[in-house]
SEDO-639282 format. One record per residue (C-alpha): residue in three letters; y, x, z; residue number from 1. Coordinates in pm, 1 decimal, decimal comma. Example, Ala and Ser with C-alpha at 12.3 -4.5 7.8 and 13.67 -1.06 7.14 Angstrom:
[atom ALA [-450,0 1230,0 780,0] 1];
[atom SER [-106,0 1367,0 714,0] 2];
END
This chain:
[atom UNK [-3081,4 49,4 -4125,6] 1];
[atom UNK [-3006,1 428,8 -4216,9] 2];
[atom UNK [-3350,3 675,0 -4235,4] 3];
[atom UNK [-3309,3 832,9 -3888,7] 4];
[atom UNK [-3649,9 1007,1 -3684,3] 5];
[atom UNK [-3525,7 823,8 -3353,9] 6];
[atom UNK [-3673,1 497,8 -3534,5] 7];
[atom UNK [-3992,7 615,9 -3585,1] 8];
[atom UNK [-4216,9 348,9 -3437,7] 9];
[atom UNK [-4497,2 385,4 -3119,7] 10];
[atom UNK [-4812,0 361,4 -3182,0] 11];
[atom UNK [-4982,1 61,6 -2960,8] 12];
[atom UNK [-5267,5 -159,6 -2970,7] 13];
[atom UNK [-5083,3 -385,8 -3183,5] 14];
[atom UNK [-4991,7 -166,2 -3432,7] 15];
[atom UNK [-5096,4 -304,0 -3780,6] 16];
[atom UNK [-5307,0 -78,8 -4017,1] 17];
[atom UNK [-5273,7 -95,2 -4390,2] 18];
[atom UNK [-5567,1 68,5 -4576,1] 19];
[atom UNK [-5586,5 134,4 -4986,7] 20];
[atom UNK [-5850,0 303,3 -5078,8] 21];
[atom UNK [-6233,9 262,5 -5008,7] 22];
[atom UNK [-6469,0 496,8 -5170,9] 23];
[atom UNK [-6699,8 767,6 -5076,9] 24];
[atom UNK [-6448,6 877,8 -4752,7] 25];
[atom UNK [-6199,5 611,0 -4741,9] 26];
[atom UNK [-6452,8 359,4 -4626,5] 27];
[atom UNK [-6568,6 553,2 -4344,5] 28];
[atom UNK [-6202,6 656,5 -4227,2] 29];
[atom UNK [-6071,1 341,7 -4195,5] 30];
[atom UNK [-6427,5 181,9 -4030,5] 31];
[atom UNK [-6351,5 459,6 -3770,7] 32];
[atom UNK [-5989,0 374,2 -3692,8] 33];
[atom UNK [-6144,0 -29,4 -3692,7] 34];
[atom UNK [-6351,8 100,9 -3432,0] 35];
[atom UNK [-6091,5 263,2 -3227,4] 36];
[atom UNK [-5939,2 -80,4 -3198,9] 37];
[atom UNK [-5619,8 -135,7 -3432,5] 38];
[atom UNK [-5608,9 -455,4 -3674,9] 39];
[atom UNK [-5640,2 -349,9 -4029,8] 40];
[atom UNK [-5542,9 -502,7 -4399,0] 41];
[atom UNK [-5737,2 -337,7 -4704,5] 42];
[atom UNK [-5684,8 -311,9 -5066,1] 43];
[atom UNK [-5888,1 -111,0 -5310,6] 44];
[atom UNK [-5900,7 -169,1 -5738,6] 45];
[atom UNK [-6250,8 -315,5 -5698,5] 46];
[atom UNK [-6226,3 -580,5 -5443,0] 47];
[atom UNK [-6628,9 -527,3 -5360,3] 48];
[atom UNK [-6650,9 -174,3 -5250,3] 49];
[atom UNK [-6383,2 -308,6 -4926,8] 50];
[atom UNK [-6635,2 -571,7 -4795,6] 51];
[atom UNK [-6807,1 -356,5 -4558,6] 52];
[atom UNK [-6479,4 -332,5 -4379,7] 53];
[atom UNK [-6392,1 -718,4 -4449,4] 54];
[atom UNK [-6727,4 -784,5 -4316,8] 55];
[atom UNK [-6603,4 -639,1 -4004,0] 56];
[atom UNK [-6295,9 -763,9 -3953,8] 57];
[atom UNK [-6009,0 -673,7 -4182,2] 58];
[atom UNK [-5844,4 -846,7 -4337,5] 59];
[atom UNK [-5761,3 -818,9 -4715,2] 60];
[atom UNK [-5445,1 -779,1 -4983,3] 61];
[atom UNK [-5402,5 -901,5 -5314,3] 62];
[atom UNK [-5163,4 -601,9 -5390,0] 63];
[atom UNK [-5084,5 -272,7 -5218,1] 64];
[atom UNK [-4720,5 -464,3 -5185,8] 65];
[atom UNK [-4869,0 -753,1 -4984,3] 66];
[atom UNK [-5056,1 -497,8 -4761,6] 67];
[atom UNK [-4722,2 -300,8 -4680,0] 68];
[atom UNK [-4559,9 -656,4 -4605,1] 69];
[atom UNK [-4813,2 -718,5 -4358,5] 70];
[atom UNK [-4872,3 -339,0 -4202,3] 71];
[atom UNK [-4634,4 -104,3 -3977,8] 72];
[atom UNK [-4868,1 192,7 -4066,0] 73];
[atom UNK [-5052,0 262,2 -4430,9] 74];
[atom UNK [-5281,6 500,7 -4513,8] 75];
[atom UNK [-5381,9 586,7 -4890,3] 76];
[atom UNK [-5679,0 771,5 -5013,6] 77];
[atom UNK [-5719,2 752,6 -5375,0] 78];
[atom UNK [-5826,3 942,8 -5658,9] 79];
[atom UNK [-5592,3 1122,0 -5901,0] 80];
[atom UNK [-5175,6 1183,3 -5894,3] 81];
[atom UNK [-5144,4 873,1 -6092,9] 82];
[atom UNK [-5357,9 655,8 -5902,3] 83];
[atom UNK [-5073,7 758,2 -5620,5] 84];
[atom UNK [-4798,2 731,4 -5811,3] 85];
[atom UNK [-4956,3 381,4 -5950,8] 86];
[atom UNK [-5010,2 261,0 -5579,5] 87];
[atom UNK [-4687,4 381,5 -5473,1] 88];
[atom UNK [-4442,9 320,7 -5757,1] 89];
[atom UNK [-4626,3 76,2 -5926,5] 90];
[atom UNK [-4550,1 -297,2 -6000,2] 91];
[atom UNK [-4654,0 -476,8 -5703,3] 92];
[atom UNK [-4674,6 -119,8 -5542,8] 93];
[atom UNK [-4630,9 29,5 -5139,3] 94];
[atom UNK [-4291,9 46,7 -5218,8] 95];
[atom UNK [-4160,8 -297,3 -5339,8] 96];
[atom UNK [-4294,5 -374,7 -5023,3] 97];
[atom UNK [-4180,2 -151,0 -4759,2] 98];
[atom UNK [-3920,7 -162,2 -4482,6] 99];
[atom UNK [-3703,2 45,8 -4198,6] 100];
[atom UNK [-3929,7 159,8 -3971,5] 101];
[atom UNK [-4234,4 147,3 -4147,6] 102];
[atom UNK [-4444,1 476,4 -4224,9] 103];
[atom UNK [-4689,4 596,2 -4541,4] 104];
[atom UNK [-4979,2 842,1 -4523,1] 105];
[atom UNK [-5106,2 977,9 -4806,5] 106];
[atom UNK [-5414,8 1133,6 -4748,2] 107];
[atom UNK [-5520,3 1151,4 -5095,8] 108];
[atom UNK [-5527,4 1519,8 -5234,3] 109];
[atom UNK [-5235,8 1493,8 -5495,4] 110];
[atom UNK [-4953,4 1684,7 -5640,5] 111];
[atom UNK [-4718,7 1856,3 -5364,1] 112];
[atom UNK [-4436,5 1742,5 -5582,8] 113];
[atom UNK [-4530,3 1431,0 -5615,9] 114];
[atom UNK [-4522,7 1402,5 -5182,1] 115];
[atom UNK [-4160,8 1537,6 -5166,6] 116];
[atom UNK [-4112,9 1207,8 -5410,1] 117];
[atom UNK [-4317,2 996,4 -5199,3] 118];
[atom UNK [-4076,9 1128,1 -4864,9] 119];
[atom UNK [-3796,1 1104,6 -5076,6] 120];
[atom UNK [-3848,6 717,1 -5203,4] 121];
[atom UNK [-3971,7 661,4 -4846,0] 122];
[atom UNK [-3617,0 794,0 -4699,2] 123];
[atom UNK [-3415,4 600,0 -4892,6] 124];
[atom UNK [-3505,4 303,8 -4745,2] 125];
[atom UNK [-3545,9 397,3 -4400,1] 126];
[atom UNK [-3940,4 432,8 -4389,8] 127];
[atom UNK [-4095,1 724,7 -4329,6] 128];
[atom UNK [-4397,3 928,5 -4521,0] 129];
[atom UNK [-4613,3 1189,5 -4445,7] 130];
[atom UNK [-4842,7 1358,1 -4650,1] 131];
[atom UNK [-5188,0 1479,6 -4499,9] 132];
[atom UNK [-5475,0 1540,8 -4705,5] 133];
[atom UNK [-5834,3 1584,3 -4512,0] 134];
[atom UNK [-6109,2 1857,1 -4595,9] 135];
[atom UNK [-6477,0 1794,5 -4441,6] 136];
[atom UNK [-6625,5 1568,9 -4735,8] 137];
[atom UNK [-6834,5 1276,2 -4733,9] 138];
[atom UNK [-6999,2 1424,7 -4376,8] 139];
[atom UNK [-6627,7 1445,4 -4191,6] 140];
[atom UNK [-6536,1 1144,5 -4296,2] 141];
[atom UNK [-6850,7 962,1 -4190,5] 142];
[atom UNK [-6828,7 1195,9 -3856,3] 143];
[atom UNK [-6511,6 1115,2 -3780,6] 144];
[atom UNK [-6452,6 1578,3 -3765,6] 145];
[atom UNK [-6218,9 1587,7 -4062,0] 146];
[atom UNK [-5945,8 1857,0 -4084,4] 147];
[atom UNK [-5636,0 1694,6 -4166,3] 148];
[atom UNK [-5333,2 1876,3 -4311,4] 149];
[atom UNK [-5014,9 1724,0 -4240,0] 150];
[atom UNK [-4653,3 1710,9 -4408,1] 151];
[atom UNK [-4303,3 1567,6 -4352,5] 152];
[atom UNK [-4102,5 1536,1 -4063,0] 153];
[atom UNK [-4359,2 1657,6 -3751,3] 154];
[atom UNK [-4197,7 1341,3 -3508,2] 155];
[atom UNK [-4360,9 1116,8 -3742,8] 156];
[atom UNK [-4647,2 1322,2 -3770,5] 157];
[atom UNK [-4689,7 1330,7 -3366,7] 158];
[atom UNK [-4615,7 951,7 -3350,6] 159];
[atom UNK [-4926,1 883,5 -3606,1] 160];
[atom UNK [-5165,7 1117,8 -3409,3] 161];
[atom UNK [-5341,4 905,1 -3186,9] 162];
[atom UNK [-5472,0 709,2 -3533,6] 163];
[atom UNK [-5513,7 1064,8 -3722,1] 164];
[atom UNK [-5732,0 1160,0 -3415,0] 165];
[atom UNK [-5971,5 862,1 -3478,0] 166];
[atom UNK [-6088,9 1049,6 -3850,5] 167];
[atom UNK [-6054,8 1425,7 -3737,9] 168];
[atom UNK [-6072,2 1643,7 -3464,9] 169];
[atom UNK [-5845,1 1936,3 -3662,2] 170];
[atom UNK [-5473,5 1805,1 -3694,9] 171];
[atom UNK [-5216,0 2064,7 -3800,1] 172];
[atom UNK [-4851,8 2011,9 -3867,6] 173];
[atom UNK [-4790,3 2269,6 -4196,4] 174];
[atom UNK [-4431,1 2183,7 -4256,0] 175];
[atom UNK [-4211,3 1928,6 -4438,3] 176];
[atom UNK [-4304,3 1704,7 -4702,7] 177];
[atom UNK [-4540,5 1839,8 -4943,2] 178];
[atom UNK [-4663,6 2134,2 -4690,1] 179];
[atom UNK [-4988,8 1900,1 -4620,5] 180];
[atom UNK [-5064,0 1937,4 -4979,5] 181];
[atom UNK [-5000,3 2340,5 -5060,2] 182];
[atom UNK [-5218,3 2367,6 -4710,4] 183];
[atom UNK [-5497,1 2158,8 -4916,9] 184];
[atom UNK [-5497,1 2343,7 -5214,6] 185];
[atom UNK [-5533,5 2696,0 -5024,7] 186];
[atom UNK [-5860,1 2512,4 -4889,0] 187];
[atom UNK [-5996,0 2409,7 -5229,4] 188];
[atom UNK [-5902,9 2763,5 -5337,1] 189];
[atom UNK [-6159,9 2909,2 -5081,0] 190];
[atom UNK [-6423,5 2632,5 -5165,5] 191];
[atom UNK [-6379,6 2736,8 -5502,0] 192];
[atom UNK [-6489,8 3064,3 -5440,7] 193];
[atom UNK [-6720,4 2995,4 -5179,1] 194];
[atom UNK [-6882,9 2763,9 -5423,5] 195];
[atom UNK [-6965,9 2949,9 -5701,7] 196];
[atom UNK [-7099,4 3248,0 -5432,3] 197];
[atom UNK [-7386,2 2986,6 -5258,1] 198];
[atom UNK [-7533,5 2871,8 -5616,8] 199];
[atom UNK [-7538,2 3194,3 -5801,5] 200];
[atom UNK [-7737,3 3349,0 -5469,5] 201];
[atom UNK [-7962,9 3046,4 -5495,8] 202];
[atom UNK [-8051,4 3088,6 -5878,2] 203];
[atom UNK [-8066,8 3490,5 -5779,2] 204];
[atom UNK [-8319,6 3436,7 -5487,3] 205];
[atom UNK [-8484,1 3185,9 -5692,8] 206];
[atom UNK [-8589,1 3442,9 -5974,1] 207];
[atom UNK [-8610,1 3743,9 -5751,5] 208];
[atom UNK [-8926,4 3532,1 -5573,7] 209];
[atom UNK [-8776,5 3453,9 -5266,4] 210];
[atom UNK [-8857,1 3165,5 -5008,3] 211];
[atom UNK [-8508,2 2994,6 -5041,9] 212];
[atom UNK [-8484,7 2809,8 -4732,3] 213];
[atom UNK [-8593,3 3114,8 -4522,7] 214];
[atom UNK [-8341,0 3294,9 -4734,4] 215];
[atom UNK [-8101,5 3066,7 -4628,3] 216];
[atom UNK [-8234,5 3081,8 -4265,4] 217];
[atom UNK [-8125,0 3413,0 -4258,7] 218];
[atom UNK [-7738,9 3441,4 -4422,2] 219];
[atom UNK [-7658,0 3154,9 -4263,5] 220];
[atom UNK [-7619,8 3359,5 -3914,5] 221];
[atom UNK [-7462,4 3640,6 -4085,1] 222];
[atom UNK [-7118,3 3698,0 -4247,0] 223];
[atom UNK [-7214,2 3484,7 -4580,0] 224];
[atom UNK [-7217,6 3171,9 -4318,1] 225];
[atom UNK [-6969,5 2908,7 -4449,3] 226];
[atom UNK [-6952,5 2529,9 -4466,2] 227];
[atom UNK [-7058,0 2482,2 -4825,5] 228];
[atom UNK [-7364,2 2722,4 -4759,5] 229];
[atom UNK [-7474,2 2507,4 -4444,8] 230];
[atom UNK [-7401,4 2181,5 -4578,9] 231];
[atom UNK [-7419,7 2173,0 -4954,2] 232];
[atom UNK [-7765,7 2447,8 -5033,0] 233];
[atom UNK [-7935,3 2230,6 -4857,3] 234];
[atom UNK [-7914,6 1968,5 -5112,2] 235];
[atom UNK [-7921,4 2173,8 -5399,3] 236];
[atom UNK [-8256,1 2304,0 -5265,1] 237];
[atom UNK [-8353,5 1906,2 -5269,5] 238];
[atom UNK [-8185,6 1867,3 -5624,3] 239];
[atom UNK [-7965,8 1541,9 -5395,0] 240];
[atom UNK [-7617,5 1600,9 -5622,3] 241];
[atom UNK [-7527,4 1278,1 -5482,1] 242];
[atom UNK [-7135,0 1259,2 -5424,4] 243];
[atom UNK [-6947,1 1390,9 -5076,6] 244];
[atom UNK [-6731,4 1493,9 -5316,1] 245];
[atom UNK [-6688,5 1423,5 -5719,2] 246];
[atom UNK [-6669,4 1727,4 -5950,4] 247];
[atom UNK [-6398,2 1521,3 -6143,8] 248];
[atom UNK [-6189,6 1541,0 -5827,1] 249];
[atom UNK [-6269,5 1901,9 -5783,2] 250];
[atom UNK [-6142,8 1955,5 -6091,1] 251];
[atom UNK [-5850,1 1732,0 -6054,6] 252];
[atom UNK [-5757,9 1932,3 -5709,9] 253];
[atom UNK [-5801,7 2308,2 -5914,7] 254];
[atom UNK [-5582,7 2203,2 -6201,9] 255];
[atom UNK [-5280,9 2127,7 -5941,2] 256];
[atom UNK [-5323,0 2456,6 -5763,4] 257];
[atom UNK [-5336,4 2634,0 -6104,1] 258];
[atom UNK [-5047,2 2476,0 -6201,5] 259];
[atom UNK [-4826,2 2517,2 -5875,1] 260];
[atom UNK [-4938,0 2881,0 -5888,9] 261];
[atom UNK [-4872,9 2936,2 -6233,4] 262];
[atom UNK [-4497,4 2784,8 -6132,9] 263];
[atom UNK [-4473,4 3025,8 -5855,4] 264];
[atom UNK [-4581,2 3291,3 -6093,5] 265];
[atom UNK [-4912,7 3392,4 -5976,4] 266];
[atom UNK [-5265,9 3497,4 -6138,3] 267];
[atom UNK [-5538,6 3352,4 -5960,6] 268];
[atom UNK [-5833,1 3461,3 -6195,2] 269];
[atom UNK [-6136,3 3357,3 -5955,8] 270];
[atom UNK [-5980,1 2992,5 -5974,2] 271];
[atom UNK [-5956,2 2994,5 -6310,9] 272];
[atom UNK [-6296,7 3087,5 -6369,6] 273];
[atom UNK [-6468,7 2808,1 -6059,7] 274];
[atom UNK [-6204,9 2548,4 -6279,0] 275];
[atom UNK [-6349,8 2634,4 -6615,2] 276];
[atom UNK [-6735,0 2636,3 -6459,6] 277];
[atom UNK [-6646,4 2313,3 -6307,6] 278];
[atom UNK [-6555,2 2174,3 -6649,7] 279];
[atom UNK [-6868,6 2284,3 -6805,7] 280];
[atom UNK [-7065,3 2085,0 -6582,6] 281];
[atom UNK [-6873,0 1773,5 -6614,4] 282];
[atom UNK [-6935,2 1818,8 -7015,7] 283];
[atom UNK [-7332,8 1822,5 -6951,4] 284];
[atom UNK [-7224,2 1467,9 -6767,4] 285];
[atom UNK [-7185,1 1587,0 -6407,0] 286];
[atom UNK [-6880,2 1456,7 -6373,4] 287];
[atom UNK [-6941,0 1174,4 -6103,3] 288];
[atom UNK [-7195,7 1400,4 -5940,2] 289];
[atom UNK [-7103,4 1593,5 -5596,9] 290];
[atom UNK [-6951,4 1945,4 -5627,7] 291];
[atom UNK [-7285,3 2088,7 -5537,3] 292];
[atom UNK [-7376,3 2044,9 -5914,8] 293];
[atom UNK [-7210,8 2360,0 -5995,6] 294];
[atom UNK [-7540,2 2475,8 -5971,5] 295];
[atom UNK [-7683,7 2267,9 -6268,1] 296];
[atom UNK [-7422,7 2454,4 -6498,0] 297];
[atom UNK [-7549,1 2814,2 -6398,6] 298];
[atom UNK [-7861,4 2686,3 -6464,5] 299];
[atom UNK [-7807,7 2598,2 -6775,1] 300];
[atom UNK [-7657,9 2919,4 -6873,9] 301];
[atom UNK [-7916,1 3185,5 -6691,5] 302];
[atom UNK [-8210,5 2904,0 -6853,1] 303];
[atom UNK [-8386,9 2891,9 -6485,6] 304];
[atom UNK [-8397,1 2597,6 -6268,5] 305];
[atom UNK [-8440,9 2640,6 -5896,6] 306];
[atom UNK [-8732,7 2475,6 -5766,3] 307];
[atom UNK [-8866,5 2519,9 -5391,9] 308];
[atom UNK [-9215,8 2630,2 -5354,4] 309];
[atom UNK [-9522,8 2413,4 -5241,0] 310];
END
C-alpha cells in the first residue's frame, strides 16, 4: 500500500491505543484516554512505573515493536532525542513494527529534525506520524487542560483529535512535520524568561521585607500574571521542588532551541543566560528536581534563602 492521506484511519471505539512512556505526565495522559474508553497496550523502560495503568486495564508490551503490532494508534512521551530515536529506530523499535495505515504521535518534546525523520520513516511505509508536543506540566497532564502543538499532515491530525481532546483542551494544527516542535520551543522560550522573572522577584521581595504571598496576591491580577507565577511561586514559597517538570529536561528542551536558532542564525541572549542558570542548578544536584528550583541557584549566588514568615 502507497502512503496516501485518504487511508488515514477513523477513530472508533475500537480503535487500539499504544502507549510508551509513563512518567511524571505520561501516566496521567494515557489514564485519561483509558478513561475516555479506548483499549490500550503500554510499554515504558521500567516495567513498574506502567502498573497503575496495568492495574486498570491495559494491557502490556515486551517491546515498543510488539506494542505497534498490536495498536492502530501510538503515542510516545519520553525523555531526550535519543530516547525517541531509540524507541523509534531502535532494535525491536515502533518501526520494525509498523504497518499501512497505522499512525505515530510523538508527544515527547524532541528535536524538530528529528520529527521530519520520524514523518519521513513513517511515509515510507505507508503509516502516518505526527508530531505534537504538550505544555501545561505535571498539573495539565493530571487535568486533562494540556496545550498540545501539532505537526504533519493536518488530516491525520483532525482524524486523531477526538483522542488528543481526552489530554487537552488547546489543540492547534502549526504546520507540517516538525511545526509541533518549533511551536514548543517558542513556548519554552517564554517559560524561560518568565522563569527566571518569578524567582528573582521572590528573592527581591524576600530581602526587601515583604509578605511574599500577599506580594504575590497582588501581581498576580496585574500584568506580571503568568502561569509559572500562579502555579510554580507557590511552591517555591513551600520549598515543594518536587517534579511537574525536570530541570534536566528543561535543559534538554533550551539546548534544541539554541541550537535550531543558532542554525537559523539568530542571538537569543535571554535563553542563553535561563540555559546556563539552569545548568548551575543541576551542578548543585537539582537536576531531577522541578524547574521551580531555579530559585535554589539564585539563592546560592545572592547568599539569601527565601523563607515565609510565621
Amino acid at each position: 500500500m502507497s502512503f496516501s492521506l485518504k487511508n488515514v484511519p477513523t477513530v472508533s471505539s475500537k480503535t487500539r491505543i499504544g502507549w510508551v512512556g509513563t512518567g511524571v505526565m505520561g501516566l496521567s495522559m494515557c489514564g485519561h484516554i483509558m478513561k475516555s474508553g479506548y483499549g490500550a497496550t503500554v510499554f515504558n523502560r521500567t516495567k513498574s512505573k506502567a502498573a497503575p495503568l496495568v492495574e486498570k486495564g491495559a494491557a502490556w508490551a515486551e517491546s515498543p515493536r510488539e506494542l505497534a503490532e498490536k495498536s492502530d494508534i501510538i503515542f510516545t512521551m519520553v525523555g531526550f532525542p535519543g530516547d525517541v530515536r531509540e524507541v523509534y529506530f531502535g532494535r525491536n523499535g515502533i518501526l520494525e513494527g509498523a504497518r499501512p495505515g497505522l499512525v505515530l504521535c510523538d508527544m515527547t518534546t524532541t528535536e524538530p529534525s528529528l520529527a521530519v525523520e520520524i514523518y519521513q520513516a513513517a511515509k515510507e511505509n505507508a503509516s502516518f506520524a505526527v508530531d505534537a508536543p504538550v505544555s501545561g506540566g505535571d498539573l495539565g497532564a493530571r487535568n486533562a487542560t494540556l496545550s498540545i502543538m501539532t505537526g504533519g499532515d493536518r488530516a491525520v491530525v483532525e482524524a486523531i483529535r477526538p483522542i488528543l481532546e481526552a489530554m487537552g483542551n488547546n489543540i492547534v494544527y502549526q504546520g507540517p512535520a516538525g511545526s509541533g516542535q518549533h511551536a514548543k520551543m517558542c513556548n519554552q522560550i517564554v517559560i524561560a524568561g518568565s522563569m527566571i522573572g518569578v524567582c528573582e522577584s521572590l528573592i527581591y521581595g524576600y530581602k526587601a521585607g515583604l509578605d511574599l504571598e500577599e506580594m504575590l496576591h497582588s501581581i498576580q491580577g496585574g500584568a506580571a500574571r503568568c502561569w509559572s507565577l500562579d502555579n510554580l511561586a507557590p511552591r517555591i514559597l513551600r520549598r515543594d521542588f518536587d517534579p511537574g517538570f525536570f530541570v534536566e529536561h528543561f535543559i534538554k528542551d533550551m539546548a534544541i532551541a539554541l541550537k535550531e536558532s543558532a542554525r537559523m542564525g539568530l542571538f537569543l541572549p535571554g535563553l542563553a543566560l535561563v540555559h546556563q542558570l539552569y545548568l548551575a542548578v543541576k551542578a548543585l544536584g537539582h537536576g531531577r528536581d522541578g524547574t521551580q528550583a531555579l530559585v535554589l541557584a539564585l539563592e546560592h549566588m545572592s547568599q539569601s534563602e527565601i523563607h515565609l514568615k510565621k
